[in-house]
C-alpha positions in Angstrom: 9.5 20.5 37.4 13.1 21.8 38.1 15.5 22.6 35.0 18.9 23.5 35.3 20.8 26.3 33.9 23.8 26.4 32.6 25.6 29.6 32.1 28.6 29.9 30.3 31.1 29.5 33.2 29.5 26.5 34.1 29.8 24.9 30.8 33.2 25.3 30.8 33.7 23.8 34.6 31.0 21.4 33.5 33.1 20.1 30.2 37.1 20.1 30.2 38.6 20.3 26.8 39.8 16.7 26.8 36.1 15.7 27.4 35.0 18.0 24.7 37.4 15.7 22.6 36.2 12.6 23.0 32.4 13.6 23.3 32.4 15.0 20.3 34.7 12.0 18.6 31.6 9.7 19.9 29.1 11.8 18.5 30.2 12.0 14.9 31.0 8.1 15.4 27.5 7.8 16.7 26.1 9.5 13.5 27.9 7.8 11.0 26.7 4.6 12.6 23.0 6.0 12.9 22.7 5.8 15.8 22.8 9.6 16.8 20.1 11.6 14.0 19.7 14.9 12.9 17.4 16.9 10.1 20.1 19.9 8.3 20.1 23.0 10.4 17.6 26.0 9.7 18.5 29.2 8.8 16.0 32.6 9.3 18.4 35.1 7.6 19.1 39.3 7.9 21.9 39.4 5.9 24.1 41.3 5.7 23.3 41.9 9.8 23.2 38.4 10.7 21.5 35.0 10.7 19.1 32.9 13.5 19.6 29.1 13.4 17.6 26.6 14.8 19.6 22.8 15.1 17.3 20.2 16.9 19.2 16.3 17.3 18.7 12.8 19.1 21.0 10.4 20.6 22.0 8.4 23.5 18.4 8.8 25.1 18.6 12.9 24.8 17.1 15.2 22.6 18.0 18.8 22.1 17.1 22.1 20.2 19.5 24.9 19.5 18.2 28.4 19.3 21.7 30.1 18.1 22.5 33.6 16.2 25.6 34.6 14.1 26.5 38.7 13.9 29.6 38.8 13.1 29.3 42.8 13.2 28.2 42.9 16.9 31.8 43.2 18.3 32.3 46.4 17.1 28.9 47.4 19.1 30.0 46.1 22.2 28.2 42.7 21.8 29.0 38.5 21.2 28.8 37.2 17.8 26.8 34.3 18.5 24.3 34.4 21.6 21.4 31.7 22.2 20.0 29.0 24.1 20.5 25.2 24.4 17.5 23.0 25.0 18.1 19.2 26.5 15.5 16.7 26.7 15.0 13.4 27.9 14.2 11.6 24.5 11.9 9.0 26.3 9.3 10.6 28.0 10.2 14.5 26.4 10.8 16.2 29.8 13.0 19.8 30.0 16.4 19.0 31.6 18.3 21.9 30.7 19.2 25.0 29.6 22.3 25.6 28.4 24.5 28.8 27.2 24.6 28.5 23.1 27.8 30.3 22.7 30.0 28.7 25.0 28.8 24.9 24.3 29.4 26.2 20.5 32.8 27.2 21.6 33.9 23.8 23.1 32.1 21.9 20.2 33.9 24.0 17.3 37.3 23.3 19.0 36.6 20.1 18.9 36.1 19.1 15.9 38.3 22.1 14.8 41.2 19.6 16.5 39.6 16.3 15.9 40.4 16.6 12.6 43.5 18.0 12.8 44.8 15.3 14.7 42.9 12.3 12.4 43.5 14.2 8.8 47.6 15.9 9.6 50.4 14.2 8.6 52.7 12.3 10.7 55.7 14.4 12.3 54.0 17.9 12.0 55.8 20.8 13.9 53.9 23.5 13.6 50.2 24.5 14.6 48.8 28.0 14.4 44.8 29.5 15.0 44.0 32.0 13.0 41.0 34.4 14.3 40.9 34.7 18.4 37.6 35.7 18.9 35.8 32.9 21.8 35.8 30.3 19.5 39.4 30.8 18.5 40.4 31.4 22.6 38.5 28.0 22.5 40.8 26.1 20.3 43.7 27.6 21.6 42.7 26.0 25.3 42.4 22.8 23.1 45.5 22.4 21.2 47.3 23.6 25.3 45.1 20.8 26.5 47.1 18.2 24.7 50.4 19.4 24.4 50.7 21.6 22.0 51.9 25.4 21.8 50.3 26.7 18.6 50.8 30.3 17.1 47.7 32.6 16.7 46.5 35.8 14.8 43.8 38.2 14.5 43.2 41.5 13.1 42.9 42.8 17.0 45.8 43.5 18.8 43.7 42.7 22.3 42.6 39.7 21.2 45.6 38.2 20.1 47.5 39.2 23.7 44.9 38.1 25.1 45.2 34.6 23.4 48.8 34.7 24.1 48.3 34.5 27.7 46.6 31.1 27.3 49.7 29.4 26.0 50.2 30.2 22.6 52.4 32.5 20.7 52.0 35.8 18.4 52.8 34.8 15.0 54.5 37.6 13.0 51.8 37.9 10.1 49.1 36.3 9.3 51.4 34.5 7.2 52.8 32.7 8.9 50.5 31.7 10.7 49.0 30.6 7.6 51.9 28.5 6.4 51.9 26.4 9.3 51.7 22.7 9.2 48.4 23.1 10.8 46.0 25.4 10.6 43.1 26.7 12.7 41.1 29.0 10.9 38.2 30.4 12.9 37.2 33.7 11.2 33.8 35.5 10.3 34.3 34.1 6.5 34.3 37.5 4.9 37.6 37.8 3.4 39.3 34.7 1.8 42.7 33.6 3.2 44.3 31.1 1.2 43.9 32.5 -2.5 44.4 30.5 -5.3 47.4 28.2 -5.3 48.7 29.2 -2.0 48.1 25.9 -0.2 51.4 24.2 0.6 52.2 20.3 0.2 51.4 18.2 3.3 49.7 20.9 5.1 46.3 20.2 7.0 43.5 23.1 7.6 40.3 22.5 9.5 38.1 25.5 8.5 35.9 26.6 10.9 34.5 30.3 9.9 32.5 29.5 6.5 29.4 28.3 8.3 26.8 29.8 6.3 26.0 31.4 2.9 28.5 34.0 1.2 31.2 32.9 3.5 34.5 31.5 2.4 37.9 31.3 3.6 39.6 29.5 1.2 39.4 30.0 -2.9 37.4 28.1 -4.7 40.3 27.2 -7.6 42.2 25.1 -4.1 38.7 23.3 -3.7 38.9 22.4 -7.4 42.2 20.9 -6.8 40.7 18.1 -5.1 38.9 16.4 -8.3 42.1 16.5 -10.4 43.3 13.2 -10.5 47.0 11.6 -11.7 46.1 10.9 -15.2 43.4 13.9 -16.3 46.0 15.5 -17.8 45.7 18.4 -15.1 47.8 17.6 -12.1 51.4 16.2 -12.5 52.6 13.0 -10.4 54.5 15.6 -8.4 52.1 18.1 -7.8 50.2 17.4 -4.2 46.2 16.1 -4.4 43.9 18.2 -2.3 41.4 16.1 -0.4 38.4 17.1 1.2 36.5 16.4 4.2 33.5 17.7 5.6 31.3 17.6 9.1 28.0 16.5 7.1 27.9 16.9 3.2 24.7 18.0 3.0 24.8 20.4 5.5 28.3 21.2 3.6 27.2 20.8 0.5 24.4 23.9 0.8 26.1 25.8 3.4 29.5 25.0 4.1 32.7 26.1 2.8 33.0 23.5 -0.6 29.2 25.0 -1.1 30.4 27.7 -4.1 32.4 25.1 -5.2 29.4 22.7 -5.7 27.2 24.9 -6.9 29.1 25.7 -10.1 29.8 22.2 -10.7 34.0 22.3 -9.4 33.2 19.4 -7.6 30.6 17.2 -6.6 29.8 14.7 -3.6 32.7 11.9 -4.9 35.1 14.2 -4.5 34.2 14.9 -0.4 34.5 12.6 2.4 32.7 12.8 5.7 35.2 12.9 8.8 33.1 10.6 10.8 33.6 8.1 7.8 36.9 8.0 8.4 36.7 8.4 12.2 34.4 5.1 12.2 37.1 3.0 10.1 35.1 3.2 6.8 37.2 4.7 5.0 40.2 6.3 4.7 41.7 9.8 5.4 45.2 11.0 3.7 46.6 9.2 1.8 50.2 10.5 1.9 51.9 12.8 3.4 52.1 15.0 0.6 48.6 15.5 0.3 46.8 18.7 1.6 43.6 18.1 3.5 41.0 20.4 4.5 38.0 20.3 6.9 35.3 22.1 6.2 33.4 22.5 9.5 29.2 23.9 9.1 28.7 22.9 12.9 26.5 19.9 13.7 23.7 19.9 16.3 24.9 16.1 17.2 28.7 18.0 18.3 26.5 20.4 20.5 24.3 16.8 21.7 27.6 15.4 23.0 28.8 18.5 24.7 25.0 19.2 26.5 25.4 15.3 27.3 28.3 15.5 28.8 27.6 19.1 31.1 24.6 17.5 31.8 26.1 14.7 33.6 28.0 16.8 35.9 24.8 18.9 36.6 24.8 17.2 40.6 28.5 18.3 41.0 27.8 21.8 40.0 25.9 24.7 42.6 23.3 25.1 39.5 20.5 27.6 39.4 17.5 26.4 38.2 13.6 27.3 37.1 10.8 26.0 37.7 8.2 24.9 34.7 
């Protein structure tokens, strides 16, 4: 039996960002709806190193299983972040159809839903759009946001990679902040160093936060994520002063994991106080309320976004001069 292989160049021909887009739209539609399933991912830790993570999923007659590694210290050695393997199934009769490059379907998946919710959580009229971090997933958004229309401003820590960002379409912010104080913001960092600190959030902005994907990580202070249980008459907000809402890929995913996952462990909020984007992408709900509000996406990375991705290479597999191995 014949499997395909997908490097990471054929992803990308395989899957345009526009595709990416929608795919991943219909997947966390699909799982809202239960239609597309999915058990929390597993993590084999070696902090501070690094972590292994295995994501398995089912949907739209596919299966697949997600061998994946974070390392955030492997640039400086001369090697990727996150390397790995994607497994794709046929659900019915549990044949090998493909295997797949982990980091770049990661890549396309995280700019996804990186912009997904940008675009369903911003307010209207925004003017300003900025990544922050330009490592591949970064590059990944930025190629996203170009895709449909939009020049965003980037920064990094690294000179190279933020020139080398530039050259997809995007422009050098001065500072990190201002990128930062943009209308919306992409951040796509390792997590190790907070970048909104306490308070520094700014009325009507939206941030889709893509780097605290795991333990210890955190890119925004927990004191903002408490912001979002204050309501009008508690005594601790004023009329005037903008809600914080929250929104997150899969809360209990989130909840253990995620971003908002120091935030519910000590009790600063709990599940009421966090919708899931899907929810609001399937009509049940809603996502800002006004335009003064500040939103935030915490993304953990779903193994249903990487499902719809797979899918969606997969189906171009006879258009593409594959290699492929015999099992």
């Amino acid at each position: 039996m014949s499997v395909a292989v997908f490097g990471a160049a054929d992803v990308g021909r395989a899957v345009s960002p526009q595709e990416a887009y929608a795919a991943v739209r219909d997947a966390f539609v699909g799982y809202e709806r239960g239609e597309w399933t999915m058990p929390p991912k597993v993590y084999v830790t070696n902090y501070p190193a690094g972590d292994f993570r295995a994501m398995p999923a089912i949907g739209g007659g596919h299966a697949l299983l997600k061998w994946v590694t974070s390392f955030p210290g492997n640039p400086a050695r001369g090697l990727p972040t996150v390397t790995g393997l994607v497994l794709l199934s046929d659900a019915d009769d549990g044949r090998l159809l493909a295997v797949l490059d982990a980091a770049a379907v990661t890549a396309l998946r995280t700019a996804a839903a990186a912009v997904l919710a940008a675009d369903t959580l911003c307010r209207p009229g925004v003017s300003s759009y900025a990544v922050v971090g330009a490592g591949v997933n970064g590059a990944q958004t930025v190629r996203m946001l170009v895709a449909r229309g939009i020049e965003p401003f980037v920064w990094d820590v690294d000179e190279n990679r933020r020139q080398a960002v530039e050259r997809l379409g995007a422009r050098l912010a001065a500072s990190a902040e201002e990128a930062l104080s943009c209308d919306v913001v992409v951040t796509v960092t390792p997590g190790a160093e907070v970048l909104y600190a306490a308070g520094s959030l700014e009325q009507g902005q939206h941030v889709s936060l893509m780097g605290a994907d795991g333990p210890g990580k955190a890119e925004v202070a927990i004191e903002e994520l408490r912001r979002a249980r204050l309501s009008d008459d508690d005594g601790e907000r004023s009329s005037l002063e903008p809600r914080v809402r929250l929104f997150v890929d899969d809360w209990e995913q989130a909840s253990h994991g995620g971003e908002i996952a120091r935030a519910v462990e000590s009790g600063a909020i709990t599940k009421e106080h966090v919708t899931e984007l899907g929810a609001v992408l399937a009509g049940q709900t809603e996502g800002r309320h006004s335009a003064n509000d500040i939103t935030l996406f915490d993304s953990t990375g779903l193994a249903i976004q990487d499902l719809a991705i797979t899918k969606a290479a997969f189906a171009k597999a006879a258009e593409l001069d594959l290699a492929t191995i015999d099992i």
